[in-house]
N, C-alpha and C positions, 0 to 999 in steps of 0.2 A: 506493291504487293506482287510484282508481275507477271500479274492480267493482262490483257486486251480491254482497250476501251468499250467494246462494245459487251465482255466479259464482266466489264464493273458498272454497267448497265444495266443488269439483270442483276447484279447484287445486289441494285439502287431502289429495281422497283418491287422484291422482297418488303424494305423498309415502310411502304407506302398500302400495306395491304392489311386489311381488318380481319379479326378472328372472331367470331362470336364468341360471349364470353361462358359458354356452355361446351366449346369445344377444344381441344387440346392443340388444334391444328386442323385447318381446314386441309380434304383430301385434295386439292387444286395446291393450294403450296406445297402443300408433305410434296407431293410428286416435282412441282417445279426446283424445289432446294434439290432434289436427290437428283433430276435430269443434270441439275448445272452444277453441282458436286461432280458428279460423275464426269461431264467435259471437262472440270478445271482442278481433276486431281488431288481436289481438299474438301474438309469438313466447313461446312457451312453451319451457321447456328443464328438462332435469333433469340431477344428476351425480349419475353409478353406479359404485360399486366393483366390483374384482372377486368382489364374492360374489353383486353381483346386489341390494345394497341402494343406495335411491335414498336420498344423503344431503343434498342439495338440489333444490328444486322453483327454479326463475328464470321471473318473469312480466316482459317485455322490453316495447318499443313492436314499433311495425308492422316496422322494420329491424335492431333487436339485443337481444341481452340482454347482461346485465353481470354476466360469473362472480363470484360472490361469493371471498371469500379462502379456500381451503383448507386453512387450519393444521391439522387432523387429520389432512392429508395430507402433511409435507413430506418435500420431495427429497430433501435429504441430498444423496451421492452415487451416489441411484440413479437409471438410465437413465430411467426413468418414474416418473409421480407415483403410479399404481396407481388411478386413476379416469379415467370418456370422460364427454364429455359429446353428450347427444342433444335436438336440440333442432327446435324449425319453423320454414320457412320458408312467408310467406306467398301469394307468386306465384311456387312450387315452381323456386328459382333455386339453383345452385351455391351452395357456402361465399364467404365471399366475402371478403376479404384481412383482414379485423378476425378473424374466425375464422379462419382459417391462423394469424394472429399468439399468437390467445390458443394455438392448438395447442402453437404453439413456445413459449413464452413459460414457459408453464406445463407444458411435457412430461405434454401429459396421453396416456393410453393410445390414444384417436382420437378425431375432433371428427367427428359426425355431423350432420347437416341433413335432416329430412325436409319434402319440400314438401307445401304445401296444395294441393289442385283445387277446383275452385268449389264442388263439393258437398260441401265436408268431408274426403272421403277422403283417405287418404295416398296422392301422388304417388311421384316417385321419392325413395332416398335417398342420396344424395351425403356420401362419407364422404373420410378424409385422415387419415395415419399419419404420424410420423416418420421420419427414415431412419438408421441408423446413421453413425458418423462418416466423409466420404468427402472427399477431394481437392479436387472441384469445389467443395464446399461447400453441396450444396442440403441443405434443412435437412428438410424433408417434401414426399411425394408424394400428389399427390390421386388417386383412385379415378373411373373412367369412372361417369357414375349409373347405378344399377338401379332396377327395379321396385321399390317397399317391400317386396310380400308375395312378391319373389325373390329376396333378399337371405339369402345363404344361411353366410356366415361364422362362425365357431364364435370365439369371441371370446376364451376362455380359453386355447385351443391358439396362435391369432393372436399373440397379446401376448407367451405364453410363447415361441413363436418369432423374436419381434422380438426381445425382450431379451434372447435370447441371441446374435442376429446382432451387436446392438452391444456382447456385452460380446467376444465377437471380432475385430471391427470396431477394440479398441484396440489404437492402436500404441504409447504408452508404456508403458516398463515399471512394470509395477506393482508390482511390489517397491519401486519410489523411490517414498517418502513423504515426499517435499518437499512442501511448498504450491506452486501452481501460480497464478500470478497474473497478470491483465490489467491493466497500467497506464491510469490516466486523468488528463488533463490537461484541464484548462477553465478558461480564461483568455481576461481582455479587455486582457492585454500583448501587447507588441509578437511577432509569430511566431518570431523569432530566439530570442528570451529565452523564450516558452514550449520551442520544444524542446531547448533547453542545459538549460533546468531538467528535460525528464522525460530526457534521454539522462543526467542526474546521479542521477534517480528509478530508471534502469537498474540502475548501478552499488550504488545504495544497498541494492537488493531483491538483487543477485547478493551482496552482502560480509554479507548476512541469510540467505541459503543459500535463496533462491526458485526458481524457474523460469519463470522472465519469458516469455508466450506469445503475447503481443499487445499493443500498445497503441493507443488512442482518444484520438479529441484533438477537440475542440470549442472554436470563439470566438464565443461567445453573444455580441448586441449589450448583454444585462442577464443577468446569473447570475438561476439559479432560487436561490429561498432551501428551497424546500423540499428538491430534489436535488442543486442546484449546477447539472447538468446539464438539458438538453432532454427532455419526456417521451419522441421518438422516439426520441432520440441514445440512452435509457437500453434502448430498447426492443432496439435493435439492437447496446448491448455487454450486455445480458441471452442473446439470442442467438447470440452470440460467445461469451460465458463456456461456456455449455449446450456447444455443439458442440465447443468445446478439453476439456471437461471441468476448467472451473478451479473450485480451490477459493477463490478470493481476489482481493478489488481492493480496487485500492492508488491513492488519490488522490493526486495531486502538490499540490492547494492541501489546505490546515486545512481541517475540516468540524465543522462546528456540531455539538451533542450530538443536536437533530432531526435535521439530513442524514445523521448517523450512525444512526440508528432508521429513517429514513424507506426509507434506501437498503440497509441488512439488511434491511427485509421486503418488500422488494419487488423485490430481487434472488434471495434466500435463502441468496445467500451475507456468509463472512464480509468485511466491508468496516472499512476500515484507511487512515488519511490519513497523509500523509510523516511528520509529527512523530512517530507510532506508532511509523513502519519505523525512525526513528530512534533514538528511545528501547527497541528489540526488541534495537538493535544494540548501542549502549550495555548494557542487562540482560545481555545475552553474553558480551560483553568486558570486563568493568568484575568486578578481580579483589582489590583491596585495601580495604582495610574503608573505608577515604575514597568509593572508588570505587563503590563498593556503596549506601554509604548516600545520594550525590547522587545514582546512578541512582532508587532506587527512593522518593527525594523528590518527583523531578520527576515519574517513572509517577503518584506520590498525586493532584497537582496534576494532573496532565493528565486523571486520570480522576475526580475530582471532581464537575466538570459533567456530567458522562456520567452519574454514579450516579442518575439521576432520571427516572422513565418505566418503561418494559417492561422485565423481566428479561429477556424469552425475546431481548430482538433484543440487547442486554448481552451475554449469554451467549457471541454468537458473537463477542465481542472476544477472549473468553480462550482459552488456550491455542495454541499453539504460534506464526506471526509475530503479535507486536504486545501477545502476553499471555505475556509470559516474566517470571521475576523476581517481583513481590509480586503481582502481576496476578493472576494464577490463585489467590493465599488471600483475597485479598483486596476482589475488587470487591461479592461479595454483601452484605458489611458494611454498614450505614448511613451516612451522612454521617458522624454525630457519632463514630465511632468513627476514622473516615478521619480527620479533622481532629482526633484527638487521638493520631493516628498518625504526623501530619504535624510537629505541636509537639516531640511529641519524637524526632522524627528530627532535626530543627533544631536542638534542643538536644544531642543526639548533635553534629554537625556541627559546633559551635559546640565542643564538648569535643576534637572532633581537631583545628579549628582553631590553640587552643592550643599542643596538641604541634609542630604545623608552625612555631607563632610558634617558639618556645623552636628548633627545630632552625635554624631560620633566622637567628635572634640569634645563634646560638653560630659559625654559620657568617658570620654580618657580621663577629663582631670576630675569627677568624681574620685576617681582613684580607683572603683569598682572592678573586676578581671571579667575579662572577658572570654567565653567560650561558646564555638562555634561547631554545632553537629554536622560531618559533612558524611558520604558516604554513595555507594549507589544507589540508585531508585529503587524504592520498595523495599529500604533495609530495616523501615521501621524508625526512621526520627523524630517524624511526628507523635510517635506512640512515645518513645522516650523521651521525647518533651512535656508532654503530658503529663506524664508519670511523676518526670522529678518537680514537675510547677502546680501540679495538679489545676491543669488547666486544660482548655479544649478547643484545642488547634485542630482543624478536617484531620480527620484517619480515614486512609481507605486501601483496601487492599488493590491497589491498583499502581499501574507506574505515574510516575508525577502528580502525585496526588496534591502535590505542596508545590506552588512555584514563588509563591511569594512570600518573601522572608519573614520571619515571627521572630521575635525577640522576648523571652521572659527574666521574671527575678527570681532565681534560684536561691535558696536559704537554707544553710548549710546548719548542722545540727550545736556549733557554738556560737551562733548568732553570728554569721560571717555570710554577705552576701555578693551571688555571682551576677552578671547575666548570660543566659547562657540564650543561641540562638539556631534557628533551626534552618538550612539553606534548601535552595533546589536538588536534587539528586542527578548524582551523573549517570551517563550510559555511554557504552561502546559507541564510537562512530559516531561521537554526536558531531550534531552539525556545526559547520567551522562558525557559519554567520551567526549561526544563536548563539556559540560558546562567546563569542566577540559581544553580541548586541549583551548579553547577561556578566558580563563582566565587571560590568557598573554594579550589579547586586552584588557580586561576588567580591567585588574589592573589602564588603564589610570585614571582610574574613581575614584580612591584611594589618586589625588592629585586635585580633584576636591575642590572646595570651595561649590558648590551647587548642588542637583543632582534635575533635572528637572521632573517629574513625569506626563509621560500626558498620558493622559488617553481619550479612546473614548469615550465618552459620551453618544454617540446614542445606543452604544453597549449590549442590554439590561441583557450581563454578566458581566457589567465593574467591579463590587464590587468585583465579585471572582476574575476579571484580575488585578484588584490593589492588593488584596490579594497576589497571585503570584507572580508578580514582587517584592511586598515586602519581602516576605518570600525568594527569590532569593538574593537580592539585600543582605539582612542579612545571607547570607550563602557563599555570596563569599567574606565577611569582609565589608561593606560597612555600616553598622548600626550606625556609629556615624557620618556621614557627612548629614550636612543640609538638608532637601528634601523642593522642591513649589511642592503640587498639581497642574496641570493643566488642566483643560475637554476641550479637545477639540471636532472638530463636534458640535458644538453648532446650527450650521445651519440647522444639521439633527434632532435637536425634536422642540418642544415648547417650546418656548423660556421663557412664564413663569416656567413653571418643570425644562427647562437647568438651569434658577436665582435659584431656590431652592434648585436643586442639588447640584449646585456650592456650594452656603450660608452654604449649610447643610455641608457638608465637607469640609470647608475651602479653595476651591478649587480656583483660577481665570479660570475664563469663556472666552474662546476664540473660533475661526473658523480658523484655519493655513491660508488657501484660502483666508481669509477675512482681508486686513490688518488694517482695520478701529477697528479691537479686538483686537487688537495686544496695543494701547499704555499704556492698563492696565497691562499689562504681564511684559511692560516694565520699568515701574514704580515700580510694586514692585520687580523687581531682582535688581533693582538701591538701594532699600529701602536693599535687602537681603544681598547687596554684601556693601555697605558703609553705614553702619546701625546706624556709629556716625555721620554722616553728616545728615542724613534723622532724627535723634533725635533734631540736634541743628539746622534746617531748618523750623523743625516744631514749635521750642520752640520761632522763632526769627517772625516765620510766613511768612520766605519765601514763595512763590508760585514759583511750579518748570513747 
């Protein structure tokens, strides 16, 4: 620090002195820090709990000190961190915006400043509090300066008043024990396509049962590799997070296993990147043993990398979004146990593989055709399966509402029968390791005779969602088997623009919900799947 020994002797025995817990600072220190400030040219600071123990000594330059990390103390979800800090300043000035920040930042109980005067003594002390959660949104109120030795505050009664103005101050209900989350986005794409992807990061967090409270968005000209994000950007959705009281962020890109460490401790909360929310949702929904064991293949993989560094910033991955499923028995394990969790889960997968061939062969030489509805999430397959089986597969207006494959018998209107089958739904960006662990479902689709492609119509990204699913669908081998466009939601635009759409992309125009749209759809998969019958019916002029 380059002190004098006898210099960092007096800094020592600071460390060793008790504050009654009624006062802010006793007048015997206040004066001692500002004498030996004053000799040694720098700001001196201490942090005091509320018992009145000083559990850090900070020796700073001539303009700041640098609160050290408080893990003895963390927040949790309490309103205060239960330590202030009091520290000098040198030409007796105001706090001044580095100290408001760290106030907020760190919710400490108050951030005091006492100034120096030429001769050592304590000038005035200028202090700042928190305010509980309000409209406007000011986050902390500074105090007019006083005299040091008239500074009369009872600090224990103070605190105990503040926290309970802001635990009335809440206006959620607190009975909802949902996670409460602020979205974030940070991207160097194009503005359009960052926010189509977090208004899909919306959806993704409501169909995971969140409570979406805000979101932040940033387009750095170079990502940070440590945060992703801006140190101030982070500073000011740390203070956002604080004042909604969220328990949760939720990044829209991938984050590294450090940006994940790096942005739990220095948030305090738990922090969660889309693949998570994805994989939380899939752990939810995913109800048949196929379905089970590719979710919680891909959670191994996904968390894998993560298993290396700090348990304590680890910790806050598990449980409830983002730690559902094997997550919670499983991440304190070691590698090698993970990775011999993983082998035979594959071999698992590989055994019900199997059973799917064999049910698939018995259904090839049926002779019976096969059709498979593939599409984005939430485009409505499960309602179109429905519809043409009249049967009652989950519907919900949600994303992935469906992970686990359905297969019915469609019966076409000259007694001719399909099965047609309903798959998971794709999304942008999905994760590599689930597309891989689900590939095993997806192979069904490989003995398909037609692949069904519907499409939301109302959706005003449906072009890039077709996009997607096609560039998908030809990635996991799928490129030579037949495709019908279908738009569904027909019912949600103008129904002139829905005819042009359709016409314009060779699509058929239907409404899932609507069965009176339906017998267009059905007529040409009759046309797709016996395509020599539909030639010489038309050549003879049957009417079907």
């Amino acid at each position: 620090m380059g002190l004098k020994p006898s210099q960092i002797k007096h800094i020592e025995r600071i460390y060793n002195r008790r504050i009654p817990p009624d006062r802010i600072v006793t007048p015997e220190l206040g004066r001692y820090m500002t004498e030996l400030s004053r000799e040694i040219k720098r700001q001196i600071g201490i942090i005091v709990n509320r018992k009145g123990t000083i559990v850090a000594t900070i020796v700073g330059d001539e303009k700041e000190i640098v609160i050290p990390v408080l893990s003895d103390y963390p927040l949790g979800r309490r309103h205060l961190r239960g330590v202030r800090c009091v520290h000098t300043h040198l030409k007796d000035e105001p706090l001044t915006q580095d100290d408001l920040t760290d106030l907020a930042l760190l919710r400490l109980d108050m951030m005091a400043a006492v100034g120096v005067l030429e001769d050592g003594l304590p000038g005035n002390i200028y202090t700042a509090h928190l305010l509980p959660f309000n409209p406007e949104g000011v986050t902390y109120e500074t105090d007019p300066p006083i005299p040091f030795h008239g500074y009369e505050v009872e600090m224990d009664s103070f605190v105990r008043s503040l926290e309970e103005e802001m635990g009335r101050a809440i206006l959620r209900d607190v009975k909802d024990k949902r996670e409460r989350a602020i979205l974030v986005s940070v991207s160097t794409r194009p503005k359009d396509e960052q926010m189509e992807s977090l208004e899909e990061l919306k959806e993704l967090a409501r169909t995971s049962d969140v409570v979406v409270l805000d979101a932040v968005c940033q387009r750095p000209e170079k990502l940070n590799p440590k945060y992703l994000m801006g140190t101030g950007k982070i500073k000011e959705l740390i203070i956002k997070a604080l004042q909604k009281e969220a328990t949760l962020i939720i990044f829209d890109q991938e984050l590294t296993p450090t940006q994940v460490r790096e942005l739990g401790a220095i948030t305090e909360l738990k922090v969660i990147d889309r693949t998570q929310l994805i994989l939380d949702i899939f752990a939810r929904r995913a109800h048949s043993r196929d379905g089970k064991v590719q979710v919680e293949l891909a959670q191994l993989k996904y968390l894998l990398p993560k298993l290396t560094g700090k348990g304590t910033s680890l910790s806050r991955l598990m449980g409830g979004i983002g730690g559902r499923g094997p997550g919670e028995t499983k991440l304190e394990v070691d590698r090698r146990r993970v990775a011999d969790r993983i082998s035979h889960l594959e071999k698992e997968l590989k055994s019900l593989s199997k059973g799917r061939y064999e049910r698939r062969r018995q259904r090839a030489e049926s002779g019976i055709p096969i059709i498979s509805i593939v599409g984005y999430t939430n485009a409505g397959k499960s309602t179109l399966l429905n519809a043409l089986t009249k049967s009652s597969t989950l519907v919900e207006d949600k994303l992935f509402a469906t992970l686990d494959t359905a297969s019915r018998r469609l019966r076409f209107p000259k007694e001719r029968d399909a099965v047609i089958t309903d798959t998971v739904g794709f999304i942008k960006d999905l994760p590599e390791d689930l597309l891989k662990a689900f590939k095993a479902t997806l192979e069904e689709m490989e003995d398909a005779d037609l692949l069904v492609h519907l499409i939301d119509v109302s959706n005003p990204q449906y072009e890039k969602r077709i996009s997607t699913v096609e560039t998908l669908l030809d990635e996991i081998g799928l490129k030579s088997i037949p495709r019908l466009l279908v738009f569904n939601k027909a019912d949600l635009i103008d129904p002139v623009i829905a005819r042009n759409l359709a016409r314009r992309a060779g699509a058929v125009l239907i409404s899932a919900t609507d069965q009176s749209t339906l017998a267009g759809l059905l007529k040409e998969l009759e046309a797709r799947l016996w395509p020599g019958e539909a030639i010489e019916m038309e050549a003879t002029g049957e009417q079907r």
